[in-house]
C-alpha positions as CSV (number, residue, x, y, z in Angstrom):
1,X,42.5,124.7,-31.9
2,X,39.9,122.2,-33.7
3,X,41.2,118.8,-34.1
4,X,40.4,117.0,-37.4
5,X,39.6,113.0,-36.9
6,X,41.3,111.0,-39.5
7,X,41.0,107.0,-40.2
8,X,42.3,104.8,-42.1
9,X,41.1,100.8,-42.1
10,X,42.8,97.4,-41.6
11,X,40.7,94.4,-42.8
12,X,41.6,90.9,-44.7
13,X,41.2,90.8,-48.2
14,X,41.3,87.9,-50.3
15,X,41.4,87.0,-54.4
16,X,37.6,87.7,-54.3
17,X,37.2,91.5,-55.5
18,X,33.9,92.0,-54.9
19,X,34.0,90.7,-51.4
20,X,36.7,92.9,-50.9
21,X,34.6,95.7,-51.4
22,X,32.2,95.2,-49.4
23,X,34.5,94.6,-46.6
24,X,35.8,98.1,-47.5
25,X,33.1,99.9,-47.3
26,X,31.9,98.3,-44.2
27,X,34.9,99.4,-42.1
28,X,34.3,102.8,-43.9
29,X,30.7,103.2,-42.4
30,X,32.5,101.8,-39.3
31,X,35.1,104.2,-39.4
32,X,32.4,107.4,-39.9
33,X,29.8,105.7,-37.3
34,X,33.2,106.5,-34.6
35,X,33.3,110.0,-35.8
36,X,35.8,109.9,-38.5
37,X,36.2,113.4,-40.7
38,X,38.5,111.7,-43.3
39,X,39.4,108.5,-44.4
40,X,42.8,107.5,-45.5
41,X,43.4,104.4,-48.2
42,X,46.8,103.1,-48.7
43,X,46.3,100.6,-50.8
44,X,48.9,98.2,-53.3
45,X,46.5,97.8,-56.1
46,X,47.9,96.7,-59.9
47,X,47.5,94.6,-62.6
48,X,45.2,91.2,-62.1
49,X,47.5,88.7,-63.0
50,X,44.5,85.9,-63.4
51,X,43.1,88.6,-66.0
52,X,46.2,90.7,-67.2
53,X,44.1,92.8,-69.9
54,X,42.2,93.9,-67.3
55,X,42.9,97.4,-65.9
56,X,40.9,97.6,-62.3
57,X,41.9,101.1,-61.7
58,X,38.7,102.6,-63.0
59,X,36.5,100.4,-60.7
60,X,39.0,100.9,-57.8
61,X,38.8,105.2,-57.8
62,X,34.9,104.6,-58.3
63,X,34.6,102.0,-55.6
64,X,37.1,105.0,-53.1
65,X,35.3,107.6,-54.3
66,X,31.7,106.4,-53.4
67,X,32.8,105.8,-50.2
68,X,33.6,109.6,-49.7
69,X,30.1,110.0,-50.9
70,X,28.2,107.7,-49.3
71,X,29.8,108.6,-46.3
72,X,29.7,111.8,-46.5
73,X,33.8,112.6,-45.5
74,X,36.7,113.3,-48.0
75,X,38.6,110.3,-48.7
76,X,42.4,109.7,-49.5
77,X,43.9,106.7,-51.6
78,X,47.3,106.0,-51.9
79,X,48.6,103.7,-54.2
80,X,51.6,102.6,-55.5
81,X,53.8,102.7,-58.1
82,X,56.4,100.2,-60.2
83,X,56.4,96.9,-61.1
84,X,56.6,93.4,-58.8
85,X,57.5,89.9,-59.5
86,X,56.7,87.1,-57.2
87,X,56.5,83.2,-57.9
88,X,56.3,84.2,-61.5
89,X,53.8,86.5,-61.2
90,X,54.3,90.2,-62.6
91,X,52.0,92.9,-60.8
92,X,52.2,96.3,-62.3
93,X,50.9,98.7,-59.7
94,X,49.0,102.0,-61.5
95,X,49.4,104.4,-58.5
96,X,46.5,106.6,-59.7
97,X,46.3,108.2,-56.3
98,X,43.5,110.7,-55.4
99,X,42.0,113.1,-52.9
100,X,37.9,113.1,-53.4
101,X,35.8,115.6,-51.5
102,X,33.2,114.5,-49.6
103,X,31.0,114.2,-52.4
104,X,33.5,112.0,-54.0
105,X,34.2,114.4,-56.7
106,X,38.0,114.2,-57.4
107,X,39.6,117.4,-55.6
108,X,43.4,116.2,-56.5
109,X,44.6,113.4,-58.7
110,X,48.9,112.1,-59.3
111,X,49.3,109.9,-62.3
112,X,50.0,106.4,-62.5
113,X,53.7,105.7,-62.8
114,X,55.7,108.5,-61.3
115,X,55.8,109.4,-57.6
116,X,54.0,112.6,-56.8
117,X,52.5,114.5,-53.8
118,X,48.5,115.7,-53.6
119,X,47.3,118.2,-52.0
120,X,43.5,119.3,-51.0
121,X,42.4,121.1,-48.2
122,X,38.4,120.7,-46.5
123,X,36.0,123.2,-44.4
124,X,36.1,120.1,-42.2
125,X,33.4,121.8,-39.8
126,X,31.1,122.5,-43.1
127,X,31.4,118.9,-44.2
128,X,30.7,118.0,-40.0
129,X,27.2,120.1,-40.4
130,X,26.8,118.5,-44.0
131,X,27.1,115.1,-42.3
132,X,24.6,115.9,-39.5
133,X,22.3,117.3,-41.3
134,X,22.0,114.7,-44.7
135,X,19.5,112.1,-44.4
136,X,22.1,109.6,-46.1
137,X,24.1,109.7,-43.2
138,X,21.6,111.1,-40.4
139,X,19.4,108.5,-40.7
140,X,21.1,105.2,-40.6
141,X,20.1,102.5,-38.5
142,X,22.8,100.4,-37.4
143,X,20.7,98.4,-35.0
144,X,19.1,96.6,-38.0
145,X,22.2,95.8,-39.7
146,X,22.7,93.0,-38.1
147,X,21.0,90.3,-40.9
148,X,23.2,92.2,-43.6
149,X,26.5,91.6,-41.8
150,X,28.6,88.6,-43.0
151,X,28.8,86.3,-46.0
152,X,25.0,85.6,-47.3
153,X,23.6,87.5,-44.5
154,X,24.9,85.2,-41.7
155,X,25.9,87.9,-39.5
């Protein structure tokens, strides 16, 4: 029997988006440097309520989805759904939820404000020999990482 390796990733987050996103996808190489063959996203992402015209979900997917690529692994994010108030604040989470192959194409999508269920399904071992074989991934060198790591390059 072949068993699949599946992540998912805890990190802190903070009001600062874009440093959000690169602690993502940090924790995503992580999580594929240990051997991962998917990644798994729950995630509680809405409305901005500093900028409420603002709809991040288009930036969020892309951000997920070029993980999967980058990464070379299929990625799931989960979001939620429905509507939250806190100290006067109103969040509207978008769900938007998605399966992307390893090429971070989309290979199954729910919509944004009714509960749903998606389904894909990978040649896992294909996407392993992809991986090994795909100088994007192949050839990464960790060991000089180390100046990129941290806030300004302050490892």
């Amino acid at each position: 029997m072949r068993k699949a390796t599946i992540a998912v990733t805890q990190f802190a987050c903070s009001r600062d988006l874009p440093d959000n996103l690169d602690r993502a996808e940090a924790m995503v190489r992580r999580a594929a440097g240990e051997g991962a063959e998917m990644l798994l996203y729950p995630t509680a992402i809405g409305s901005e309520p500093p900028a409420p015209g603002y709809d991040s979900q288009p930036h969020w997917e892309m951000a997920m989805r070029g993980h999967a690529a980058a990464n070379i692994l299929p990625v799931a994010a989960s979001n939620r759904i429905g509507r939250e108030v806190q100290e006067g604040r109103e969040v509207t989470f978008y769900g938007a939820s998605f399966i992307a192959d390893q090429t971070g194409q989309l290979a199954a999508t729910a919509g944004r404000d009714a509960e749903a269920v998606a389904l894909a399904s990978f040649d896992l071992d294909g996407i392993r020999d992809l991986r090994r074989s795909w100088g994007v991934f192949r050839d990464r060198r960790p060991d000089l990482y180390a100046p990129l790591q941290g806030f300004g390059g302050q490892g």
